[in-house]
LUMBAMAR-40605 format. One record per residue (C-alpha): y negated, z negated, x negated; residue in three letters. Coordinates in steps of 0.02 Angstrom, whole numbers, padded with zeros to 5 digits, always signed. Layout:
REM residues N
YZXala/...
This chain:
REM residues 433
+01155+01739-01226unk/+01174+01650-01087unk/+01123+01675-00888unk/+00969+01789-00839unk/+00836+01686-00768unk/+00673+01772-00721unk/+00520+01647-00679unk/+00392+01728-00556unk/+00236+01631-00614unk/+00289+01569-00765unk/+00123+01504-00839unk/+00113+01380-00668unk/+00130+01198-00673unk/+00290+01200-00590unk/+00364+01350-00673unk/+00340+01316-00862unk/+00425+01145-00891unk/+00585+01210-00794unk/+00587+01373-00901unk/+00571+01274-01052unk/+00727+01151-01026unk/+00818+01319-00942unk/+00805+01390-01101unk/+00860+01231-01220unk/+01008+01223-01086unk/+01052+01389-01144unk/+00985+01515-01015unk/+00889+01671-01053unk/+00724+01656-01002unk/+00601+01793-00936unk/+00436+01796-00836unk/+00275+01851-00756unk/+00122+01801-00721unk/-00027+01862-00613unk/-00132+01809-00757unk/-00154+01773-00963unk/-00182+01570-00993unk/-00143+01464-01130unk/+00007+01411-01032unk/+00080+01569-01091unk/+00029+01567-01264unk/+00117+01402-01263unk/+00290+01495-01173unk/+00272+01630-01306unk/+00259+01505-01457unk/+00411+01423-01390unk/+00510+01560-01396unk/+00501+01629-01205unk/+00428+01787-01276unk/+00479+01912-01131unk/+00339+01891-00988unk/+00243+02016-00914unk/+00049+01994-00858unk/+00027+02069-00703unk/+00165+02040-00549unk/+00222+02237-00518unk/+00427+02303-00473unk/+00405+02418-00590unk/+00383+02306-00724unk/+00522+02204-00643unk/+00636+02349-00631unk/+00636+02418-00788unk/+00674+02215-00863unk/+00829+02229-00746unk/+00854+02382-00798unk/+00884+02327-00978unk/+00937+02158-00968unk/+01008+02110-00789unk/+00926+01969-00680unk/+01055+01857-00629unk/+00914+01745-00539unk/+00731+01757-00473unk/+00671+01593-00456unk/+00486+01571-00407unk/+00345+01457-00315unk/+00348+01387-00150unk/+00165+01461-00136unk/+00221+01629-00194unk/+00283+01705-00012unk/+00139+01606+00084unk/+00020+01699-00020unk/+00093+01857-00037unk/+00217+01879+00117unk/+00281+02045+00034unk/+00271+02003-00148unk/+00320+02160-00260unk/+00438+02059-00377unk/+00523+01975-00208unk/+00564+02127-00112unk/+00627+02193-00255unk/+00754+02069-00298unk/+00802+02057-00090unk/+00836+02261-00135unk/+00941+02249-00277unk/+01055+02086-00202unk/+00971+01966-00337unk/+01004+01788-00303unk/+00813+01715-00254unk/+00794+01525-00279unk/+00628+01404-00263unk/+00592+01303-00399unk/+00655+01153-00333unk/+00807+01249-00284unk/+00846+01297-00454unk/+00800+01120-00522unk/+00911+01026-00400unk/+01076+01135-00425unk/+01028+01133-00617unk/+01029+00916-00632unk/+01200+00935-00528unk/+01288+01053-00623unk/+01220+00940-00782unk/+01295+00783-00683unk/+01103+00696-00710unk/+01050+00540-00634unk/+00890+00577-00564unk/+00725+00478-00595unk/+00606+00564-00480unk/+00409+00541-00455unk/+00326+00566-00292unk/+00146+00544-00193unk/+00015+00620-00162unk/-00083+00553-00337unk/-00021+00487-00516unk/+00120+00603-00511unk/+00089+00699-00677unk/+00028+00536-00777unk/+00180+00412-00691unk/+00301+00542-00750unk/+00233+00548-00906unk/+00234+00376-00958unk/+00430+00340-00900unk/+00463+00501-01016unk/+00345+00413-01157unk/+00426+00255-01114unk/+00612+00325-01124unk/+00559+00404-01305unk/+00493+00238-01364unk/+00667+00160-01312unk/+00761+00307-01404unk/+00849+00328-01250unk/+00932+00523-01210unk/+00840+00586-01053unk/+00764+00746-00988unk/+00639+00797-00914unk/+00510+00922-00825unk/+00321+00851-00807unk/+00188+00939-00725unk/+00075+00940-00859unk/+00051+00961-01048unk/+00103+00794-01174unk/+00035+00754-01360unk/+00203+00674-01383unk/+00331+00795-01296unk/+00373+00967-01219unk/+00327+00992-01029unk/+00514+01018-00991unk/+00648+00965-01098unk/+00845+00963-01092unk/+00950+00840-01204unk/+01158+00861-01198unk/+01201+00720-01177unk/+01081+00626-01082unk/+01112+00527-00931unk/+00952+00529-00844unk/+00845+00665-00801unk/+00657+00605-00767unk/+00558+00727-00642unk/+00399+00755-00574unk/+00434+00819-00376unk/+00312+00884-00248unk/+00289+00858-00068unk/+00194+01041-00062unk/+00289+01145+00061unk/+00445+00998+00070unk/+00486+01046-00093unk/+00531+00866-00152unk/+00668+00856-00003unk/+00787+00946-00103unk/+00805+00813-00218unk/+00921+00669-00222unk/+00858+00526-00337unk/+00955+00396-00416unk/+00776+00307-00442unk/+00618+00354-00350unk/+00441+00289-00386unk/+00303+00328-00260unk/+00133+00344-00370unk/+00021+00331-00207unk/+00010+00390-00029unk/-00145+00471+00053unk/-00115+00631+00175unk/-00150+00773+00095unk/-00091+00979+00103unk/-00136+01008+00291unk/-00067+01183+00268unk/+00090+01110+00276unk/+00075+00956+00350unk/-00049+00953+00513unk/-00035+00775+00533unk/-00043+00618+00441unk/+00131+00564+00543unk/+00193+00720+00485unk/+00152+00689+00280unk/+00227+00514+00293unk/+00382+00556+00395unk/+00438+00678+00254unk/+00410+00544+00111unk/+00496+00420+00215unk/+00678+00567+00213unk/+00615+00566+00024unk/+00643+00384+00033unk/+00805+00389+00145unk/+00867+00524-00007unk/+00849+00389-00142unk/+00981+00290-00190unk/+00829+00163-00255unk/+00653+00173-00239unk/+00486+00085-00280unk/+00331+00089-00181unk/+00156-00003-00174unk/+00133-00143-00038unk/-00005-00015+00043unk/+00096+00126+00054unk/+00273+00027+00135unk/+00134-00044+00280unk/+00076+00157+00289unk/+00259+00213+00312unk/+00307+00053+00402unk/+00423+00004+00278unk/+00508-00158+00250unk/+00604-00207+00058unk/+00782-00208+00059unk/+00904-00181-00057unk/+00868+00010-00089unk/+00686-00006-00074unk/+00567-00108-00180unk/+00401-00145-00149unk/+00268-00199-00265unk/+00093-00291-00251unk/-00039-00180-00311unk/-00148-00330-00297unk/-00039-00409-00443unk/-00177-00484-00592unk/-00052-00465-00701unk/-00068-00289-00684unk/-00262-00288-00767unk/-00207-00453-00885unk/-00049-00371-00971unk/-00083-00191-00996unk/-00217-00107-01116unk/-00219+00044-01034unk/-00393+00095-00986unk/-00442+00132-00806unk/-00345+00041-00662unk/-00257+00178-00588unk/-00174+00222-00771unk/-00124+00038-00775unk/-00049+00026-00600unk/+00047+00197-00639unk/+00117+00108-00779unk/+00147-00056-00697unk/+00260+00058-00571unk/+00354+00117-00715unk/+00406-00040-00788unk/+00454-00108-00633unk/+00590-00003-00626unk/+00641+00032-00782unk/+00659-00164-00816unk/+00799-00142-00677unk/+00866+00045-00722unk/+00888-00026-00913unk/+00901-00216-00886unk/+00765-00230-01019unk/+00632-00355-01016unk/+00473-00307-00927unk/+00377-00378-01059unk/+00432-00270-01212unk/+00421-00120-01078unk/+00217-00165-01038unk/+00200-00174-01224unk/+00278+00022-01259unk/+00160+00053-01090unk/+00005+00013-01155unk/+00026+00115-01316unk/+00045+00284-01205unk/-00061+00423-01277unk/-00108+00513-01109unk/-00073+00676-01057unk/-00178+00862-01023unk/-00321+00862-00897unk/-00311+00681-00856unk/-00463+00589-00924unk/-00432+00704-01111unk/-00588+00707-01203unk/-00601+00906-01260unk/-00727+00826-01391unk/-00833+00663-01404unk/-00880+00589-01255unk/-00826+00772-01145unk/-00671+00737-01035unk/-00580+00836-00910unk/-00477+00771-00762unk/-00375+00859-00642unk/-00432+00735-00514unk/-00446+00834-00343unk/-00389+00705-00219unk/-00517+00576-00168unk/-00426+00427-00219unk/-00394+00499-00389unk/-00569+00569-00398unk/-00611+00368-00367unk/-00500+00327-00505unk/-00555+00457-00632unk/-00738+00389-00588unk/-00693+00204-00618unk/-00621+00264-00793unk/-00772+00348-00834unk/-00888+00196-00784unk/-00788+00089-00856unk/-00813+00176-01028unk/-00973+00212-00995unk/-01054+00116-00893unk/-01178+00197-00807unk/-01212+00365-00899unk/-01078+00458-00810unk/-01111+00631-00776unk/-00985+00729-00659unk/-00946+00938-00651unk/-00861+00944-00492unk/-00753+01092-00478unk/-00641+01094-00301unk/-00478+01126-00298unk/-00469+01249-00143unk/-00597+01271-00004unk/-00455+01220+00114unk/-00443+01064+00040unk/-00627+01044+00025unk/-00637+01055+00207unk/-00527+00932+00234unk/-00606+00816+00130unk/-00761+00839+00155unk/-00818+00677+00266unk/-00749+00581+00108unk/-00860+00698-00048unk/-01012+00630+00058unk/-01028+00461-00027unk/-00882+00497-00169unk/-01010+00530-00303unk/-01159+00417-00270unk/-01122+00308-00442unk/-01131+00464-00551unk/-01303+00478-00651unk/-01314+00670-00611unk/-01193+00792-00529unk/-01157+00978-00540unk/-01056+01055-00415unk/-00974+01262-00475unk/-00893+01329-00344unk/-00724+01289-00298unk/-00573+01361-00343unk/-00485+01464-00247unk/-00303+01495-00189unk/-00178+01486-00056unk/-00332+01482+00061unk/-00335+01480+00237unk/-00449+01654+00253unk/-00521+01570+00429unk/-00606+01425+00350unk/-00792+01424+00296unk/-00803+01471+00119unk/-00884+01304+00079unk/-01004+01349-00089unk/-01067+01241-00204unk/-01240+01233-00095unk/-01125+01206+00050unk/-01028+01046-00046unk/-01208+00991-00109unk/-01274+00986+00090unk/-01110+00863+00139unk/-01168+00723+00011unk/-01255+00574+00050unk/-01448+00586+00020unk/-01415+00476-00143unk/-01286+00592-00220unk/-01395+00745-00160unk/-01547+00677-00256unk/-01474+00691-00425unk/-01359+00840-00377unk/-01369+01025-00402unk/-01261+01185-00380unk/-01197+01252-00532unk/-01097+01411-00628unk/-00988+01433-00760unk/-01129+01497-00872unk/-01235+01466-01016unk/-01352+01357-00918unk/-01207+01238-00860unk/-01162+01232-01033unk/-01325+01190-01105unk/-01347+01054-00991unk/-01184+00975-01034unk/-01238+00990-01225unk/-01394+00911-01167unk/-01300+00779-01118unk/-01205+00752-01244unk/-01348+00716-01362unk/-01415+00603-01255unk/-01263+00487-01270unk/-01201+00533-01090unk/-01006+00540-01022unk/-00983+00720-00953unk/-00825+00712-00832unk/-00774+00874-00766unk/-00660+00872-00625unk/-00569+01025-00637unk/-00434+01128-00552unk/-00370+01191-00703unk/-00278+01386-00713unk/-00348+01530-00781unk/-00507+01546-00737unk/-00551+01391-00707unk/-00681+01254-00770unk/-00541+01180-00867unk/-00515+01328-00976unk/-00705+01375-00966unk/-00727+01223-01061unk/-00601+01229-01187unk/-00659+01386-01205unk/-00849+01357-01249unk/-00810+01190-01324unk/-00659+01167-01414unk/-00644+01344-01502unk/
């Protein structure tokens, strides 16, 4: 068996793709979580079998004790939540090597001698990265990958000997995409976000624009070069989002799916000198991915929207299958971020038919902050969202409305954080079982 790897919050989004290729790539994996979640079924029934509910050094010391840790590799969120973290302070006492995620994932594609494909911004991360992975498969090209969220048609994470690229999903929370150096970016979509780490809006572009300096070749949407002041040049490409071509050739639904996968064969018509044309084609085919527009059954969807502009999008896709029977469960990701949004929720939902707001969910929170309830949220809107809105709870009443309806022929889009304990598993729980 190969190298000791322990994951400290396995079943995250983060942690469970790069355990997965660790362990095809020969490592031995282990992990923990604070919490049980499908995630870890899904681990378990892929053969990471080892992980521990519940984040304790004792249950950390006895694993070491057995089979030694050779490295602790965790989330950028874990010391900012937990500045003394039972599972960190024991590997800092027993001389184990600690290492971020992105740390781990950056010295793993150079030891593999990878060319890096990398997706960044603040939106369309998940779904970009999904389709150049979908698109690669279609091609019956050799890549791997890690992608932030779960595929129909592939593993989360996923490592090929033999491949030349390696296709990646990278975050700007906490800088974390700054240890990367890309052969190939593609910038999904700028708009400030994570004030926890970032303060200002100057401050969220200047890192993107080292992200960009790090590239070797990167694409980026005419909007976002004039928000970083960009010009195109040989190592930086920029593309009209305005483009008809973009609506006119694809099949995709929504407009935000079909400019993620406009991005994508833009480069990939250079990175494989293939014609863009037979690329759109293997585009508009793509299958989707977890929590972004799935339908859990006829006519319910859930979205991991949580940003405004891809709450916008999610809403467009909804009214554009629906016209205008949309109903929306909005579920916030974080009552930071809710305050920080919160001048933009005012008019963000006054196209929905009727709106429930549960209360938000909650982590890495800044403890001085308002905890902004769902009455709270519902106060913000404008007076034509608050006329058809109403606070909400993960109960039977929410979930007899939302059968209600269903009868009635309505769309039910739930915008949800996802995790354990979430809307997103609240529903796949009542619904789907």
């Amino acid at each position: 068996m190969g190298m000791h790897i322990f994951f400290s919050g396995i079943g995250g989004a983060g942690a469970n793709s790069i355990a997965l290729l660790a362990k095809e790539a020969g490592y031995d994996i282990s992990g923990s979580d604070a919490k049980d979640s499908s995630t870890i079924d899904y681990l378990k029934s892929h053969g990471i079998e080892n992980i521990y509910i519940g984040q304790t050094s004792d249950n950390i010391s006895r694993l070491h004790t057995t089979k030694p840790i050779d490295k602790f590799v965790y989330s950028s969120a874990l010391p900012l939540t937990h500045i003394n973290h039972p599972e960190l302070e024991f590997c800092r006492q027993n001389n184990i090597p600690t290492l971020k995620h992105d740390e781990f994932l950056a010295g793993f594609i150079n030891e593999q001698k990878l060319q890096l494909i990398a997706v960044a911004g603040t939106h369309g991360k998940s779904t970009t990265t999904a389709m150049a992975v979908w698109l690669a498969k279609q091609l019956g090209l050799k890549v791997s990958w890690s992608v932030g969220a779960k595929m129909s048609f592939a593993e989360t994470g996923h490592f090929e000997l033999g491949s030349k690229y390696f296709i990646c999903e990278t975050d700007e929370f906490d800088r974390k995409f700054l240890s990367f150096y890309p052969e190939v970016s593609l910038i999904s979509g700028l708009d400030w976000d994570h004030p926890d780490i970032y303060p200002t809006r100057e401050s969220y572009y200047q890192a993107f624009s080292e992200f960009i300096d790090q590239s070797n070749l990167t694409y980026l949407w005419h909007d976002d070069a004039e928000k970083l002041v960009l010009e195109a040049n040989n190592r930086l490409k920029i593309i009209d989002e305005k483009d008809p071509r973009i609506d006119e050739k694809l099949k995709l639904p929504g407009h935000v799916n079909r400019l993620d996968a406009w991005l994508v064969a833009q480069a990939f018509q250079v990175i494989l000198d293939k014609p863009v044309d037979e690329l759109l084609d293997k585009l508009s085919a793509f299958p989707g991915l977890s929590r972004r527009f799935e339908q859990l059954v006829p006519n319910l969807y859930t979205d991991y929207a949580h940003t405004p502009p891809k709450i916008r999008g999610a809403l467009q896709l909804a009214h554009e299958t629906a016209g205008d029977n949309v109903v929306v469960i909005y579920e916030g990701l974080h009552n930071t971020r809710q305050h920080f949004i919160k001048d933009e929720l005012a008019s963000l939902f006054d196209s929905v038919k009727r709106l429930y707001i549960v209360p938000s969910y909650l982590a890495r929170e800044d403890e001085n902050l308002e905890l902004l309830t769902p009455e709270k949220l519902l106060d913000l809107l404008s007076n034509s969202a608050k006329s058809k809105a109403e606070p909400a709870e993960l109960d039977n009443k929410l979930r007899s409305a939302i059968n209600s309806h269903l009868e009635h022929g309505d769309l039910v889009l739930c915008l949800s954080a996802g995790g354990a304990g979430s809307l997103d598993e609240w529903l796949r729980r009542e619904f789907t079982q």
